[in-house]
C-alpha positions as CSV (number, residue, x, y, z in Angstrom):
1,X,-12.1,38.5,-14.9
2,X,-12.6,41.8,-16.8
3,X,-9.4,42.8,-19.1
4,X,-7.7,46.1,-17.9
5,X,-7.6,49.0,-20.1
6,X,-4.0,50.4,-20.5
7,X,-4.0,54.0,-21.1
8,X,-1.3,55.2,-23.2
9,X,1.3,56.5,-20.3
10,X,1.1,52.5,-18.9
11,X,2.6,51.3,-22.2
12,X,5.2,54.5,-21.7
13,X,5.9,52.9,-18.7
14,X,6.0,49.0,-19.3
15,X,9.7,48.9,-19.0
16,X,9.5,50.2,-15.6
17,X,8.5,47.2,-13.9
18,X,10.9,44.8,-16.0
19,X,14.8,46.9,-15.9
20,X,14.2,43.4,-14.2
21,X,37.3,48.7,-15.6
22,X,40.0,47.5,-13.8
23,X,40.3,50.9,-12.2
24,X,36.9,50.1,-10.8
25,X,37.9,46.2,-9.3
26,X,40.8,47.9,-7.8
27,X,38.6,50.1,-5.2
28,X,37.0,46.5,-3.9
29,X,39.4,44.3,-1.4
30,X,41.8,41.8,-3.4
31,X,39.9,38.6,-2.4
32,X,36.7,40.6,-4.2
33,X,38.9,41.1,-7.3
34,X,39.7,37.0,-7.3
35,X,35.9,36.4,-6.0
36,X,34.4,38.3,-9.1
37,X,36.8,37.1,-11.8
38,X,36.4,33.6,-10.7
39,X,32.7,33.8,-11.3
40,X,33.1,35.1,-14.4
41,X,34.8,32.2,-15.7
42,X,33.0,29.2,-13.4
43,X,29.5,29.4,-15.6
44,X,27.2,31.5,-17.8
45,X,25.0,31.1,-15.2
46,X,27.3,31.1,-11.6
47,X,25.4,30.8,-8.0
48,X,25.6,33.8,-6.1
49,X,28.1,34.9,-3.8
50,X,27.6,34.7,0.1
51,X,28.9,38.4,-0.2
52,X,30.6,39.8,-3.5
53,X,31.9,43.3,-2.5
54,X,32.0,43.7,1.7
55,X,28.7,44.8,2.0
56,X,26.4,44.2,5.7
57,X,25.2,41.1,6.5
58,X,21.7,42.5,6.2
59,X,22.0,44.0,2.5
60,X,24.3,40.9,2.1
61,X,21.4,38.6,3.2
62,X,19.0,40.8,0.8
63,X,21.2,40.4,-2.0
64,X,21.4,36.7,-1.9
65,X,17.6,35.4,-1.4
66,X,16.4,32.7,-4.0
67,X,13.5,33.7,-6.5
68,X,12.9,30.2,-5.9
69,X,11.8,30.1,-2.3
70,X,11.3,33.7,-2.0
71,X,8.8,35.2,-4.0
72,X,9.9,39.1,-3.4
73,X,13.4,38.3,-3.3
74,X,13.7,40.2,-6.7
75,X,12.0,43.4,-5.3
76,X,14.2,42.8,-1.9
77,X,17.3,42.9,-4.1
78,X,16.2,46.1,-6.2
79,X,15.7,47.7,-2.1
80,X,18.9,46.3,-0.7
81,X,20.5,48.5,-3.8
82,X,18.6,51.3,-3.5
83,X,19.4,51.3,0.5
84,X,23.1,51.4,-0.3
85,X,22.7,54.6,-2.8
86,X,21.0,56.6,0.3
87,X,24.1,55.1,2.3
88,X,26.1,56.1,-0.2
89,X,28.0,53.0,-0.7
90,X,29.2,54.3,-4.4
91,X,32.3,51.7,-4.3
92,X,30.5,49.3,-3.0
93,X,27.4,49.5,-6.0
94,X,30.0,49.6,-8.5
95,X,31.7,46.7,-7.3
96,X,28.0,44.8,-7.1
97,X,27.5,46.3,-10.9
98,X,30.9,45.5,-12.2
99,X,30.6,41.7,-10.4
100,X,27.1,41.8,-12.1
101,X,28.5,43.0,-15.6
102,X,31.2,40.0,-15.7
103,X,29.8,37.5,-14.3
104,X,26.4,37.9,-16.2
105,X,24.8,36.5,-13.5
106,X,20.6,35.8,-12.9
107,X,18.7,34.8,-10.7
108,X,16.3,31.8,-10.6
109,X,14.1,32.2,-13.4
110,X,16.4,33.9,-15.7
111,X,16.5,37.3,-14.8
112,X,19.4,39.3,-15.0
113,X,20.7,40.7,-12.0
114,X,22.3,44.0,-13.5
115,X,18.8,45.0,-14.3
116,X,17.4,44.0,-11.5
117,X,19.9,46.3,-10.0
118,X,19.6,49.4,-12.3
119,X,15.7,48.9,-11.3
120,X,17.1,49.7,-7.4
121,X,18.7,52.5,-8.9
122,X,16.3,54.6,-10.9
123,X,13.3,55.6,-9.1
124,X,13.6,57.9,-6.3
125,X,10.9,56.3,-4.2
126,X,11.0,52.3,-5.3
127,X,8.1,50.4,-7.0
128,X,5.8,54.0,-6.6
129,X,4.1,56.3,-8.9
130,X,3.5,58.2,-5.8
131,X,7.2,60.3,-5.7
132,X,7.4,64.2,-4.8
133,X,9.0,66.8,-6.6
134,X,11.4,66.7,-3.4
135,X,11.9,63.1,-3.8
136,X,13.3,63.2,-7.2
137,X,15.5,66.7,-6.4
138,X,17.1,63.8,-3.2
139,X,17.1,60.9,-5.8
140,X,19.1,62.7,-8.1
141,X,21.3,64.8,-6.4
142,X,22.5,61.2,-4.7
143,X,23.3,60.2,-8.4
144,X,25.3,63.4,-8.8
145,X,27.7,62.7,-5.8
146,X,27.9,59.6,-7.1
147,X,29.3,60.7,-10.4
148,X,31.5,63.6,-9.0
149,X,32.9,61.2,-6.7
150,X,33.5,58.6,-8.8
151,X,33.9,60.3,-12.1
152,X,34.9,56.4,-14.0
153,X,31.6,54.9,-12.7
154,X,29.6,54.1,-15.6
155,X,27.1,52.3,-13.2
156,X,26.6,56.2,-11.4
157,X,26.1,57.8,-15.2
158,X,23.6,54.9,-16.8
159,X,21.5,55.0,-13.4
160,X,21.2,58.8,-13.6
161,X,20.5,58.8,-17.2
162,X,17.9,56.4,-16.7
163,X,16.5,58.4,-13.1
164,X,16.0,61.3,-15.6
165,X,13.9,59.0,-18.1
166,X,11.6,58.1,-14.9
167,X,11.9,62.1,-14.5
168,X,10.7,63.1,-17.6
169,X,7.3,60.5,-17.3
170,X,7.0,62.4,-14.0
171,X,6.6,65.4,-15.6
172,X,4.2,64.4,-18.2
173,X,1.7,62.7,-15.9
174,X,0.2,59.6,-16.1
175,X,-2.6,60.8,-18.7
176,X,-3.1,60.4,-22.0
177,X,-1.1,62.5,-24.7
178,X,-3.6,65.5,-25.0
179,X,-3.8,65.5,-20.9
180,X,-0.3,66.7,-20.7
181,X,0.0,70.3,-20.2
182,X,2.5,72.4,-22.5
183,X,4.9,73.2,-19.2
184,X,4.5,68.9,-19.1
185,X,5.9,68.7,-22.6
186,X,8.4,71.0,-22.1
187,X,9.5,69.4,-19.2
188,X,9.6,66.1,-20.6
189,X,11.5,66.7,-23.7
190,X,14.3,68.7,-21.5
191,X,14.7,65.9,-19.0
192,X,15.2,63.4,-22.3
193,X,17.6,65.5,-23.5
194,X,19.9,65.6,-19.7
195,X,19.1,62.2,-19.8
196,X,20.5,61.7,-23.8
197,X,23.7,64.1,-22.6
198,X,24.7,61.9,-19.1
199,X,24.7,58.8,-21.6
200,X,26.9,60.5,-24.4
201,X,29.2,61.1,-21.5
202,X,29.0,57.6,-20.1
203,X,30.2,56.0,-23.7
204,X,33.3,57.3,-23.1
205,X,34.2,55.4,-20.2
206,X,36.2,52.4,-20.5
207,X,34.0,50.2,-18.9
208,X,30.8,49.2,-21.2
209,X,27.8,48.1,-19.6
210,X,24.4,46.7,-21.7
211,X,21.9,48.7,-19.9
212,X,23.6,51.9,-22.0
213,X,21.6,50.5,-25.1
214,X,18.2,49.6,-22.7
215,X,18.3,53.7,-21.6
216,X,19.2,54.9,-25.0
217,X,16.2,52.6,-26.5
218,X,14.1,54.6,-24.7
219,X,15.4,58.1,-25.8
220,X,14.9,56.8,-28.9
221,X,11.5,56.1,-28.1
222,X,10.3,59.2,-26.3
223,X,12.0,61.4,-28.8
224,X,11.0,60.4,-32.0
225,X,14.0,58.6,-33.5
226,X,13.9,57.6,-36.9
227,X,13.0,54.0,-37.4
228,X,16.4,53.1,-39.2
229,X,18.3,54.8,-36.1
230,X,16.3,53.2,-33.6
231,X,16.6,49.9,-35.5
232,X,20.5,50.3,-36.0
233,X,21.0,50.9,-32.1
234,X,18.9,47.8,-31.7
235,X,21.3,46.0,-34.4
236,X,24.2,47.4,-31.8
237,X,22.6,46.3,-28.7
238,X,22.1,42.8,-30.2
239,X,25.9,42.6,-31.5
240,X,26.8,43.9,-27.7
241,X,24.9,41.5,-25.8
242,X,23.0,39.1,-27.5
243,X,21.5,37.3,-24.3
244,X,20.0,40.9,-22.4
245,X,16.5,40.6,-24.0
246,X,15.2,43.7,-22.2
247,X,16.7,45.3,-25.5
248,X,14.1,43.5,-27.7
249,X,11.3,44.3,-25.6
250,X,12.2,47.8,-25.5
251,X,12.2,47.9,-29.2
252,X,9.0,46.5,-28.9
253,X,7.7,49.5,-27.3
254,X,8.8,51.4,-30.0
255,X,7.0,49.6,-32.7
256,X,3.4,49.8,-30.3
257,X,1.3,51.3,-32.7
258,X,0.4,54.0,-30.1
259,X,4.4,55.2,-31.0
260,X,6.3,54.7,-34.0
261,X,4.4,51.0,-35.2
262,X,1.4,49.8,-36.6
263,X,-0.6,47.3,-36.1
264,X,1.0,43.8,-35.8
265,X,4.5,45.5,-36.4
266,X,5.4,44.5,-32.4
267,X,4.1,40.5,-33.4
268,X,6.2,40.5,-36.4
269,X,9.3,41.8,-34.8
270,X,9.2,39.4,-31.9
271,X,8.2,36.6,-33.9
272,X,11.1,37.3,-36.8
273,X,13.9,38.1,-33.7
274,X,13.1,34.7,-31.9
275,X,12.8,32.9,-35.2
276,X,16.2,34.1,-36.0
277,X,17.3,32.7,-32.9
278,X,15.9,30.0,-33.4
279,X,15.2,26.3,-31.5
280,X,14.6,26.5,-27.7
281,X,16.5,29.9,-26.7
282,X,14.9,31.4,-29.3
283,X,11.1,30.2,-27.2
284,X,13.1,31.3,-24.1
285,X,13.3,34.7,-25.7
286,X,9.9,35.3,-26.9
287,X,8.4,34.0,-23.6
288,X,11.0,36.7,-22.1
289,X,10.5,39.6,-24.3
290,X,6.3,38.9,-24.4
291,X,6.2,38.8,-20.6
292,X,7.9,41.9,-20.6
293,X,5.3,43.6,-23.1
294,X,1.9,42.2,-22.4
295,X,0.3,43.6,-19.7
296,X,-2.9,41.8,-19.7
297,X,-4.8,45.2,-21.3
298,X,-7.5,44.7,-23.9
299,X,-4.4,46.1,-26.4
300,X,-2.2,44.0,-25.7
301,X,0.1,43.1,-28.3
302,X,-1.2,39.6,-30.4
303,X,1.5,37.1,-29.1
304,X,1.4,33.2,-29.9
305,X,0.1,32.8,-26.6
306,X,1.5,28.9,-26.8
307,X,4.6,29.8,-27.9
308,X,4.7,32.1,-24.6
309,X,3.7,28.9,-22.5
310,X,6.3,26.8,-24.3
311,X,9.1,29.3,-23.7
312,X,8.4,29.7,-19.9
313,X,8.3,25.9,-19.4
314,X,11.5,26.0,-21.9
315,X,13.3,28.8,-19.7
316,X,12.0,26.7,-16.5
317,X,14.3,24.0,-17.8
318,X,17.5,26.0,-18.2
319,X,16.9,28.6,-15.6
320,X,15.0,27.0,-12.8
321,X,11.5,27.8,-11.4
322,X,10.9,31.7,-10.2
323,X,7.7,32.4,-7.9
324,X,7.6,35.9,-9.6
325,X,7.5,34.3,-13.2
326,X,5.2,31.8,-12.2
327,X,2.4,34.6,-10.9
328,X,3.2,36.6,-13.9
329,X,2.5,33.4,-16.3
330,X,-0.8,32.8,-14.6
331,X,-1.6,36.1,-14.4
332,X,-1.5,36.3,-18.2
333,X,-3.2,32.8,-18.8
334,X,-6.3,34.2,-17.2
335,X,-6.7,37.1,-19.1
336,X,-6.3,35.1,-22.1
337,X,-8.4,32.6,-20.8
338,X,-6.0,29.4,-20.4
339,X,-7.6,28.1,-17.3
340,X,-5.4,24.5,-17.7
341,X,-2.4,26.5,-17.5
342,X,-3.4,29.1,-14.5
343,X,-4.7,26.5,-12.6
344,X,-1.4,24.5,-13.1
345,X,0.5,27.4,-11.9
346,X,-2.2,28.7,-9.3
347,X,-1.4,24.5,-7.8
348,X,2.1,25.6,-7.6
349,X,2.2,29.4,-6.1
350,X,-0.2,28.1,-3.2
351,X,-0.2,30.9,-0.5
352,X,3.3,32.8,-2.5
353,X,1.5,35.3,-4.5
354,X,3.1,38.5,-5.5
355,X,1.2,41.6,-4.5
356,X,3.4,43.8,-7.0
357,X,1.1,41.5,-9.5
358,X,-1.8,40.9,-8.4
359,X,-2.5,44.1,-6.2
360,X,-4.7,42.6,-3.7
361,X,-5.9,39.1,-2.3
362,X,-9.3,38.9,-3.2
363,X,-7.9,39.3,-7.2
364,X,-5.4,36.1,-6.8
365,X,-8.2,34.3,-5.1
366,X,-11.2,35.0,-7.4
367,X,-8.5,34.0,-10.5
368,X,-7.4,30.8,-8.7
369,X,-10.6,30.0,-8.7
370,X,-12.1,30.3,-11.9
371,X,-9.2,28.8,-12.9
372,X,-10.2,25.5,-10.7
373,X,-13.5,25.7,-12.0
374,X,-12.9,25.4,-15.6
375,X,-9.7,23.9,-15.9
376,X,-11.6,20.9,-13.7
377,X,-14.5,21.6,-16.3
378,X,-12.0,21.3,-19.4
379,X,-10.2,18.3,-18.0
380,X,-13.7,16.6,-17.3
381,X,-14.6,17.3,-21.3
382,X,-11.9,15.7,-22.1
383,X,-12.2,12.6,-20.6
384,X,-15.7,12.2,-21.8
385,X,-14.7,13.0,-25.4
386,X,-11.8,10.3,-25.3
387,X,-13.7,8.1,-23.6
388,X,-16.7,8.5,-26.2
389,X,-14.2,8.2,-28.9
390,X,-14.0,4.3,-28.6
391,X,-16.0,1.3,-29.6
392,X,-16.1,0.3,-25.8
393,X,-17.1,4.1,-25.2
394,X,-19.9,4.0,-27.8
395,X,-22.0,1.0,-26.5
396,X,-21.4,2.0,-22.4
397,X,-22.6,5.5,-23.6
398,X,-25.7,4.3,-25.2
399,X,-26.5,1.7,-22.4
400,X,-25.5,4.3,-19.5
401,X,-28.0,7.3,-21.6
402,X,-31.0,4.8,-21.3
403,X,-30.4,4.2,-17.2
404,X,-29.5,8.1,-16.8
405,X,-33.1,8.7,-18.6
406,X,-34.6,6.5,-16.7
407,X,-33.7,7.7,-13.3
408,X,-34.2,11.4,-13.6
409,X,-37.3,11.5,-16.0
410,X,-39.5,12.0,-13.5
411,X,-38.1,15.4,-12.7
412,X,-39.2,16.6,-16.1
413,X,-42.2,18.9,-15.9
414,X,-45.3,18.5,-19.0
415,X,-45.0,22.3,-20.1
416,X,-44.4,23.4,-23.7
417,X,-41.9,26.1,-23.3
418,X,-39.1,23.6,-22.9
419,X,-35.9,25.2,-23.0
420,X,-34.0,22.5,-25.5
421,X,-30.3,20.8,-24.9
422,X,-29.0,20.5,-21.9
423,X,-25.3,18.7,-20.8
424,X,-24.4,16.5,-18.1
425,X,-21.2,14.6,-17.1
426,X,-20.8,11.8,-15.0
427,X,-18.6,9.8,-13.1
428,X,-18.7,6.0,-13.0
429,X,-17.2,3.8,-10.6
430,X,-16.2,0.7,-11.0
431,X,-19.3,-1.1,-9.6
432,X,-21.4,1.1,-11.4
433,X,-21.5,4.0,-8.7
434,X,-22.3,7.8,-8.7
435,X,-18.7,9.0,-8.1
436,X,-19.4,12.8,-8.9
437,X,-21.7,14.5,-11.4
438,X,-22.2,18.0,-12.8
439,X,-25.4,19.1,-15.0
440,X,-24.9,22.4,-16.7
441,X,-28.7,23.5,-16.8
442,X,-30.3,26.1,-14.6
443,X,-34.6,25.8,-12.9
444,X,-36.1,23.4,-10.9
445,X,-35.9,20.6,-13.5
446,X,-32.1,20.5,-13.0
447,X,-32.0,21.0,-9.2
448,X,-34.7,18.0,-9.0
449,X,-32.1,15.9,-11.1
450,X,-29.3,17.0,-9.2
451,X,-30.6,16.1,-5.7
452,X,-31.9,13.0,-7.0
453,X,-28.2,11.9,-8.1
454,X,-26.9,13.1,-5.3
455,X,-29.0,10.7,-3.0
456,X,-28.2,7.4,-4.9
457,X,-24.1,8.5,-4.9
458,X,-24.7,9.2,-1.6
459,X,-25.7,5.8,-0.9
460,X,-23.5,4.4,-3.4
461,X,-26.0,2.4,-5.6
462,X,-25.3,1.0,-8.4
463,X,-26.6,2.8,-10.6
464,X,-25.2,2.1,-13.5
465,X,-23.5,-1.0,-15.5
466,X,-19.5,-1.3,-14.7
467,X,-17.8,0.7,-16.9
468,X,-14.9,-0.1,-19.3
469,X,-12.5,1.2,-17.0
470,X,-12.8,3.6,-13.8
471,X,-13.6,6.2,-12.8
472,X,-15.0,6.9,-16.1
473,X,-16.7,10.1,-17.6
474,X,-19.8,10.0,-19.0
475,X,-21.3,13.1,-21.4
476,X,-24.9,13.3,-22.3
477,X,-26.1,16.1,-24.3
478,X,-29.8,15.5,-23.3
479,X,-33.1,17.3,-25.0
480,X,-35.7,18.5,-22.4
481,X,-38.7,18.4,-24.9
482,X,-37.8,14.8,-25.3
483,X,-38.4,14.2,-21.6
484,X,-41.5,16.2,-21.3
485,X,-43.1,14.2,-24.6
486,X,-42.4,11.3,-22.4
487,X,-43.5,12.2,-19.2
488,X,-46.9,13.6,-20.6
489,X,-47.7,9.7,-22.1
């Protein structure tokens, strides 16, 4: 696998892909009213409603698939929302918001459903970079009915605010900094600021909702805040809503050194945040915030990548298993080569991988299987090494080594260029049999040792004295000059 290079608008753009009032109850049916507030007080994290707020069966149906079982049911949820907005079922997105507000309610895996809903809400043509000038003038105006007709919502202000943040990267283009043309800038820094004046408006409302802070963290971002401001509306977030981790990773982004940071200020921040935190939630948060950030790019931020691991088997625990999180997490173990724990996840996502992560087939294929190959390779070393490791191990190894010799020294050629070391590991049975063998060395030499192996597990001699237990790894670190010295006697 060859890391990807991330040019400077996909670390603009990181958050895109992880946005993973009582006057406003009033407008749903009474039973929705009792529905939602009996949610809210059953469970941090309640079960979802068969249907919250009186939408279709179908969106209804959308809205309710398990990340579990279901590994786009998070991307079918984000285009059962957008599907109501260009219905324009306002009352019934801000009773799905407000239900998704109170109840704080996520879906397998840990996710929080608000932002997976905000992520319906925000881009006028879902999951693509692909959007029209005409799509976003449709996308927004939709937002602006929205807010005229429902001038309380503060679902209809925070999704327009944040449309006009995905609005202003349109206009800059997906280039690097001095690729953006001076109509770009302008462009860019106008649509931050309509985006900056719809929030202002939205804080006035009496309803609060945490995705205000996640939208206003990237204002900050994308328009130079100070870092004492920026850090003081991180502060607020935090004091808001302590659990919504999307804040953390946004301030993240700020700290990338290709912003406002420098290098290791991103590693420091995470690390100190979930430190503070502290214990298992605080794991559950730096696995959350560091999936959110690393993008498997050659500049990726420095994260304890073990910590990472830890935290997803942590959040696992307490959250239950997600097929999306489990291709993201071996996604990231290959690029930073953890074949034991990608092939440990590749066992478990079988035939549910996630195109939105791995873009095509042949990708999650050619991954699974380097991740086979040397995670079988690592386990094998291992085996050996412990089994070499003990008095027992010591003698079979110097017994097996002479009977090993023996049987494949007369592959060994009489040539003086000999190209030194070479390793081996085998497999005993219990009888003494060839029950697999691998011998990483490369020419005839080898391939004459290899089918000669081959042919005696193949009739399954015994080849070998019985082993100390079985089957039983075997790792010989074997010399060619040795062989040809004694070949040429």
């Amino acid at each position: 696998m060859i890391a990807k290079t991330c040019p400077e608008s996909s670390l603009m753009r990181f958050f895109y892909f992880w946005k993973s009032g009582l006057s406003l109850l009033r407008s749903c049916a009474p039973i929705t009213l009792l529905m939602v507030l009996a949610t809210f007080a059953a469970a941090d994290n309640p079960k979802p409603q068969t249907n919250v707020c009186g939408v279709s069966d179908e969106i209804a149906a959308s809205l309710r698939k398990d990340t579990t079982t279901h590994v786009n049911a998070g991307t079918d949820y984000e285009d059962a929302i957008a599907s109501l907005l260009h219905e324009k079922q306002f009352d019934q997105l801000d009773c799905l918001a407000q239900h998704a507000r109170l109840s704080k309610d996520r879906f397998s895996g840990g996710g929080w459903k608000l932002s997976t809903l905000y992520l319906g809400l925000d881009d006028a043509v879902p999951r693509s970079t692909h959007a029209s000038e005409e799509d976003w003038s449709e996308h927004l105006q939709l937002l602006k009915a929205w807010t005229s007709e429902r001038p309380q919502s503060v679902t209809a202000r925070i999704a327009l605010a944040d449309s006009y943040v995905d609005y202003a990267y349109f206009a800059r283009g997906d280039g690097y900094a001095n690729t953006v043309s001076d109509n770009g800038w302008k462009l860019f820094r106008e649509r931050l600021a309509t985006a900056k004046e719809t929030l202002d408006s939205a804080s006035s409302l009496p309803t609060k909702d945490p995705q205000w802070y996640w939208v206003m963290l990237q204002i900050a971002n994308y328009t130079d805040w100070s870092l004492a401001d920026t850090q003081a509306l991180y502060d607020q977030a935090i004091k808001f809503e302590p659990d919504y981790y999307y804040y953390a990773a946004a301030f993240a982004g700020y700290l990338d050194p290709k912003w406002h940071g420098s290098p290791g200020d991103r590693e420091r921040f995470v690390q100190e945040a979930a430190d503070h935190i502290g214990g298992t939630k605080g794991d559950i948060f730096y696995y959350h915030v560091a999936l959110m950030v690393m993008c498997g790019c050659q500049d990726d931020p420095q994260f304890d990548w073990p910590r990472v691991v830890r935290g997803f088997r942590a959040n696992e625990k307490q959250y239950g298993v997600s097929l999306s999180n489990l291709n993201n997490v071996a996604y990231l173990a290959v690029m930073q080569k953890d074949a034991i724990t990608a092939n440990e996840l590749f066992v478990r996502i079988g035939d549910n991988w996630e195109e939105d992560q791995w873009k095509d087939r042949e990708d999650f294929d050619s991954s699974k299987g380097w991740a086979a190959m040397v995670a079988g390779q690592q386990h094998r070393e291992e085996e050996a090494k412990a089994n070499a490791a003990t008095p027992e191990g010591i003698r079979y190894t110097s017994v097996f080594e002479k009977k090993y010799r023996k049987v494949v020294e007369s592959c060994m050629k009489t040539k003086a260029d000999a190209p030194g070391t070479f390793e081996t590991l085998t497999s005993v049975g219990a009888h003494g049999t060839i029950e697999d063998l691998k011998i990483y060395w490369y020419g005839y030499d080898s391939v004459c040792m290899y089918q000669k192996l081959s042919a005696l597990q193949k009739k399954n001699a015994k080849v070998f004295p019985a082993p100390p237990k079985a089957p039983y790894w075997v790792r010989l670190d074997l010399n060619e000059t040795e062989f040809v010295k004694t070949a040429s006697k």
